[in-house]
N, C-alpha and C positions, 0 to 999 in steps of 0.2 A: 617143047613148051616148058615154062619154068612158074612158078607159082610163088609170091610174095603174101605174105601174111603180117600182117600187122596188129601185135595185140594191143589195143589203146587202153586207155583209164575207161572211157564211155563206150568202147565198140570194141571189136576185131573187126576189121576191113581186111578183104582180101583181092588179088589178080590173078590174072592169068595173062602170059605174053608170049609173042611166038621169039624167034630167033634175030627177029628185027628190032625187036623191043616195040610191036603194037602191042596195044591195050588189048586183047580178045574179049574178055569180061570180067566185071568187076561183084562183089557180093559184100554187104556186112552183117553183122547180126550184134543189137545192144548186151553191153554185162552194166552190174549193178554195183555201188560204190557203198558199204556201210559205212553210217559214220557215229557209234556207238554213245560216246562224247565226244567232247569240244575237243579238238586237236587228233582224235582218233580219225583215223581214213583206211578201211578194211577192204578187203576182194573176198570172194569164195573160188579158189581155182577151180570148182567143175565148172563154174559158170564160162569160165575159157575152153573148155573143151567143147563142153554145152555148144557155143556160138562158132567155135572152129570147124565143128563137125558140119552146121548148120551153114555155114559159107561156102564147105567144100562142096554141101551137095547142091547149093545154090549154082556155084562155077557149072558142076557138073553138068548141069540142068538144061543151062547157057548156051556149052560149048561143050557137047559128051565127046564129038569126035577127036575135038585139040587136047579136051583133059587129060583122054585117058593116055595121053602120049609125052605125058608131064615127063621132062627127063630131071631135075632137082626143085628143090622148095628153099628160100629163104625167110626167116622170120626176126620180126622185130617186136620191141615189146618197151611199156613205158618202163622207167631204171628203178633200181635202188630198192624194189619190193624185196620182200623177206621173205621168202617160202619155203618152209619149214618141212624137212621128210625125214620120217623114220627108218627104221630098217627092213624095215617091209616093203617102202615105196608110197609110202601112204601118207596124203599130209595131215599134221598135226596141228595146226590149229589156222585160222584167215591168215590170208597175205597181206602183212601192214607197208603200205601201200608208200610211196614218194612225198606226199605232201601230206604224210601223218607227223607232228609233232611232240611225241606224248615224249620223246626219249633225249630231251634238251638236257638235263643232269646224269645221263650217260657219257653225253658227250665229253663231259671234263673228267671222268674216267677214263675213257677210252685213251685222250692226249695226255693222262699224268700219268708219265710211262721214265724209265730212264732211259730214254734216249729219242729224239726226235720224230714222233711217229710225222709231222708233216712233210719233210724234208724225202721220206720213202713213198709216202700216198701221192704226195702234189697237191692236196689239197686238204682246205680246212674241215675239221668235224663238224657236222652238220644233222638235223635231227632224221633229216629228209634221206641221210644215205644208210647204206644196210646194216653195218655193223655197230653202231648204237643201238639200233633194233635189237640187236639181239642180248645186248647189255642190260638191257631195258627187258627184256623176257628173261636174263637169269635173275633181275632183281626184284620181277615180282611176279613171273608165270617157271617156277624154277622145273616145275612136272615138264611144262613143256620144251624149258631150254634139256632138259636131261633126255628126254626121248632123239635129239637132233641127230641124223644119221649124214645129212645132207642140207646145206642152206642153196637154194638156187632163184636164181630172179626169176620173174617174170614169164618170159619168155623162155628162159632154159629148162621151164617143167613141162614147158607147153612139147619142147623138143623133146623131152622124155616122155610126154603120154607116148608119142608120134614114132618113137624110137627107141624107147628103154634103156637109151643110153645119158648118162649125165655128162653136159658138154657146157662151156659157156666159150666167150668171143671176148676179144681185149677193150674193147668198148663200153660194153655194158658190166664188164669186169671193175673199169676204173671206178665207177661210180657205188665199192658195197666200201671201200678203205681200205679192203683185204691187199689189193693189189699193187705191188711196186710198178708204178706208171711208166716210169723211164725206162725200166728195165725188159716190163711185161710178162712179171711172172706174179705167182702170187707170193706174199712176203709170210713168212713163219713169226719175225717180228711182229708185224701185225696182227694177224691171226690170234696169236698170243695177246693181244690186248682182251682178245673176245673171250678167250680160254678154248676158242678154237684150233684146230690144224690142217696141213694139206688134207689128210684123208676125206674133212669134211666138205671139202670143195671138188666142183667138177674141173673137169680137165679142161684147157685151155687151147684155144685155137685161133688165129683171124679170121674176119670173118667170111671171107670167099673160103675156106677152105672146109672140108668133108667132116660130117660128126656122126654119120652111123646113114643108115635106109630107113624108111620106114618101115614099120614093124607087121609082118604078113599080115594080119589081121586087118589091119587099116588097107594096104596096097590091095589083098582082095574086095575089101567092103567097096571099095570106090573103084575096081575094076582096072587100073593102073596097069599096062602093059610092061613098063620097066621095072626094076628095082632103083624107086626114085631117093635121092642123094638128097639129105638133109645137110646145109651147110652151117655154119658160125652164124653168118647174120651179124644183126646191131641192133644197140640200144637205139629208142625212138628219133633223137636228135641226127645221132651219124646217119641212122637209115635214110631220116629226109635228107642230107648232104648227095649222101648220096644217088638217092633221087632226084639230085638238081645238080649233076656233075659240081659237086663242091668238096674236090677231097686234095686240093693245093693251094698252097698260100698266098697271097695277092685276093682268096675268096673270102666270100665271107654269105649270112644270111642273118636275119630277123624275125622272129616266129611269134607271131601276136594271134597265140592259140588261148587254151586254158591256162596254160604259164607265158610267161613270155620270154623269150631267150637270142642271145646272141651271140652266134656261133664264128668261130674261123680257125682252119685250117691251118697248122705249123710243122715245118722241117723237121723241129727239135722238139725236144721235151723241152714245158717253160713253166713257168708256175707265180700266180701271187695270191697267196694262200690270207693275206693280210685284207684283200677287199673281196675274199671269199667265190672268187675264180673257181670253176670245174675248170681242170687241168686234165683231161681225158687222152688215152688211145684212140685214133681213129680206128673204123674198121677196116683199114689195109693196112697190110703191113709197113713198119717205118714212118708211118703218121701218125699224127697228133692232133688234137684240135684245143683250144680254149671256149669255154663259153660262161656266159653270164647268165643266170636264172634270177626273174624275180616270181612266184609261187600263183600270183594272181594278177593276170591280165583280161584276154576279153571276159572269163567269168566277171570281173568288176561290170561289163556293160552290160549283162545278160542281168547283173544282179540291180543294177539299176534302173535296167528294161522293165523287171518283174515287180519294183518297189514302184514305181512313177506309172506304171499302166500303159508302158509304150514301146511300140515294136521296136524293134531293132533300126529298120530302114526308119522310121519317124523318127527315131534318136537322131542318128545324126545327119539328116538334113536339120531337124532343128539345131543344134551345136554346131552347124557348115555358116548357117544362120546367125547365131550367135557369134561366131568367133570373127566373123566381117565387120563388127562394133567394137574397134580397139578400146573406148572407154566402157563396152561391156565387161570383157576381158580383164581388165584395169583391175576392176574392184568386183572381180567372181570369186567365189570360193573357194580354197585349194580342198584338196582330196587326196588322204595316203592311204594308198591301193593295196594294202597288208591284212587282207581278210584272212588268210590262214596261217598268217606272221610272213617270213622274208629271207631268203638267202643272199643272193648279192645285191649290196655291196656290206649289207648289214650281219648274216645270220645272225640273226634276231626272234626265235619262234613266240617270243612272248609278244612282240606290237601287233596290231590289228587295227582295224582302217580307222578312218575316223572322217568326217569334214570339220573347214576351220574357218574361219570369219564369216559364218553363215550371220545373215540377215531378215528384216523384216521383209525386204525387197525380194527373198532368196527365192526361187519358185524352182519348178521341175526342171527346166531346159539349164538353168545355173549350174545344179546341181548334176546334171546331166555330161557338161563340159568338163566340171572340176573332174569328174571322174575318166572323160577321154584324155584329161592334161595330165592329170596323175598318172595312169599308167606309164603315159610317153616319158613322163618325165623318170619311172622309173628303167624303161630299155633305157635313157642316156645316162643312167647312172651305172649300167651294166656296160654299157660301149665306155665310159670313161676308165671303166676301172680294168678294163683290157686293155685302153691304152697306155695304161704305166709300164704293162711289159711287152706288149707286140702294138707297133703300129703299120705292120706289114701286110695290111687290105687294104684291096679301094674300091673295089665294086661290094656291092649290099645290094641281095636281092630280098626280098619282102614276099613272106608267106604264112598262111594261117589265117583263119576265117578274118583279122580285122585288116588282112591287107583288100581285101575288098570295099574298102573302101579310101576314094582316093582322097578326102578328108582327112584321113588320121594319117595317110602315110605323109602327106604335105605338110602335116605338123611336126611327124617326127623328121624329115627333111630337113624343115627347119631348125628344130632342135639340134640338131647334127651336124647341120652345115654339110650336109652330103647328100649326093645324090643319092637317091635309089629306084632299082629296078625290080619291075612286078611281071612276073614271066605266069604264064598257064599250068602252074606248077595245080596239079587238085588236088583233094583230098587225102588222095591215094599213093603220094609222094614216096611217105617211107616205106609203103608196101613195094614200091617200083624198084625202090633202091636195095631192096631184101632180095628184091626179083635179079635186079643185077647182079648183087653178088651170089645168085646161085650159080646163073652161068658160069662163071669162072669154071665150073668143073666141066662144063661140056669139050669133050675134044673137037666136036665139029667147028668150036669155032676157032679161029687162027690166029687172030692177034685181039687179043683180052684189053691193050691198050684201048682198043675202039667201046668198051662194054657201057664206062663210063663216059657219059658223055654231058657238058655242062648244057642247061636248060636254054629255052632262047627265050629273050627277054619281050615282053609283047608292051611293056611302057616305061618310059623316066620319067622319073618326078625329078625339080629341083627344088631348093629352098625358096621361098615367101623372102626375099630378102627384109621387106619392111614388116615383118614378124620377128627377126631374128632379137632385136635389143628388148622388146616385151615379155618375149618369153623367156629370155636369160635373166631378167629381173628377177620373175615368179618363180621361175629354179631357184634361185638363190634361196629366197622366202622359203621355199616346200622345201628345200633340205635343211633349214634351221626348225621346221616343226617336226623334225624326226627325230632331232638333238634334243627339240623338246620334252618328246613324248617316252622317251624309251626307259626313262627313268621309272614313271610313275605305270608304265604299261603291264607290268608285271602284276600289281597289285590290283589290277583289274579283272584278272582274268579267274574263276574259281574252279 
């Protein structure tokens, strides 16, 4: 039995699967998001223990006789958090989270450096990844950058409640800037940006491979017959890849969750740092993936749910509605989806959303769509900006709560000019793909080739052909009011 763990922004979701890769049982338990001020986005890491403890005993509960015969645990965890340990083991202040911006004039510290910090990272500075965080705590929480014995993400404390050992994986590594991406180590050049060094980073590993046992205390509390094998794991994104056998080129996916992201797989190290590309490690060895992140996707439709007084499913059937009246569409409102500002193609943390040609005419359902056409239209500004340097995918499968609806994936089709496919992928994605890469350590099983295996597809969409020149119109428009706005956005915000 092998156990995936997944630590999200709003939950820990956890599995259990036997040798076959069935599901046996599934468990989550919510954590809570501070958000102190504007641009702040904070965790309390017991609250991760708190809810990990509380899923395992849920499995337990489930399935006592599969658990206790767990033979490893994979874990994944959303990136780029800053968690701060002293020399005690103890953390020192909240974990400022992925999509905190407070540390945007760090960030032209960290790159005025004499010598090329992007060229060793692969990617641009950004407020969202870890190591301005901490530029950002030596320049105004200085108690706390001096106490630092240990910075670890997310996930890799979660690995150290669970095993006391400090480990991370090449994945969730790329995403703090510490890490030379090509090479897969972590870089002293870098570091030194931070006024950090090796000492204060955990050790490094892919992620199928072995990072300690669990720590007796836990393996008796939960009654564990083996000494269960903590492995590497992945950050959030490679986890679900890997959850949807997507760890070679030619793949690709689209994640219309709380961020929204587009992911694919590469041979090589690749990078364009200029439209603000994650240029990442995959988690197996000699992989690579690129992806585009824009910070605010279906939260945009949750947020427009909660402002208009209308479910989700009422959304958009009304905008399925809507968008069958080309001279609705015509003269609807745009909508720039940057409520917590923006990384690609802009890293931007100062713009934030706005609508534009709104009218007398304008009503709920208007504004409704501008907000479904905004986000889509920002994944094609993340899929275009991957195409400058890889165009070496062609299948795009679709996951994340807004692929459920066949509406919005038929726009982004459109958008795209490509097919895509919508496979039974759940919730549970990158918890499965954590669960896969534990196996890797079982000897029972005999060729590891078989572990990963790609998802099957349950529908295609094609494009709207007589969509396709209306919506290329409106693109063009909604990326001139980003030109517009980006100037004056700054001085917006207090």
């Amino acid at each position: 039995m092998f156990i995936g763990i997944d630590l999200g922004t709003s939950s820990v979701k956890m599995i259990l699967v036997d040798q076959n890769q069935n599901i046996l049982a599934t468990s989550d338990s919510p954590v809570t998001v501070q958000n102190p001020k504007d641009g702040y986005s904070e965790q309390n890491p017991e609250e991760w223990i708190s809810a990990t403890l509380e899923c395992l005993e849920s499995l337990k509960s489930k399935k006592p006789k599969e658990f206790i015969e767990t033979i490893s645990i994979g874990i994944s965890g959303h990136m780029h958090g800053a968690t701060l340990i002293d020399s005690s083991g103890n953390v020192i202040r909240p974990c400022i989270l992925w999509n905190d911006t407070r540390s945007h004039k760090e960030c032209e510290e960290f790159e005025n450096q004499g010598f090329d910090v992007r060229s060793i990272s692969g990617n641009i500075t950004m407020p969202g990844f870890t190591a301005p965080k901490i530029n950002w705590l030596k320049n105004n929480e200085i108690e706390s950058f001096k106490k630092i014995s240990k910075v670890l993400l997310p996930k890799d404390y979660l690995r150290f409640y669970l095993t006391g050992e400090y480990y991370s994986e090449m994945s969730d590594a790329s995403g703090t800037l510490w890490l030379d991406v090509k090479e897969r180590k972590w870089s002293e050049k870098l570091l030194s940006c931070s006024e950090l060094d090796i000492k204060n980073m955990p050790t490094l590993v892919e992620g199928n491979q072995e990072t300690g046992n669990l720590k007796n205390s836990i393996k008796d509390k939960f009654n564990f017959k083996n000494d269960v094998i903590v492995v590497g794991g992945a950050g959030d994104n490679a986890a679900a890849a890997a959850g949807m056998g997507i760890i070679n080129q030619k793949q690709s996916f689209i994640s219309l969750g709380t961020s929204g992201v587009f992911f694919t797989p590469t041979q090589n190290f690749l990078s364009n740092t200029g439209d603000a590309v994650h240029s990442f490690c995959h988690c197996l060895p000699n992989k690579w993936h690129l992806m585009s992140v824009m910070l605010s996707a279906s939260n945009c439709l949750d947020w427009i749910c909660s402002i208009t007084n209308t479910s989700i499913t009422e959304t958009l059937k009304n905008v399925e509605k809507y968008f069958n009246d080309p001279n609705l569409v015509s003269n609807s409102s745009f909508f720039l989806p940057y409520l917590s500002g923006e990384r690609t193609p802009h890293n931007d943390p100062h713009i934030r959303g706005s609508f534009h040609a709104m009218k007398t005419t304008t009503d709920a359902t208007n504004l409704q769509y501008a907000v479904i056409e905004g986000v889509s239209f920002g994944i094609l500004d993340g899929v275009n900006s991957i195409l400058k340097v890889n165009d070496n995918f062609d299948k795009i499968f679709m996951v994340g709560g807004g692929s459920r609806s066949s509406f919005w994936i038929e726009l982004i089709a459109s958008l795209l000019q490509r097919n895509l496919s919508v496979c039974n992928q759940s919730e549970y994605g990158a918890a499965l793909g954590v669960a896969r890469l534990a196996m890797y350590v079982d000897n029972n099983i005999k060729d590891q080739n078989d572990i990963i295996k790609e998802i099957k597809i349950s529908k295609e969409y094609q494009p709207k052909i007589d969509s396709i020149d209306l919506l290329k119109k409106r693109y063009t428009i909604w990326k001139d009011l980003y030109t517009s706005n980006k100037n004056i956005a700054p001085t917006l915000l207090t």
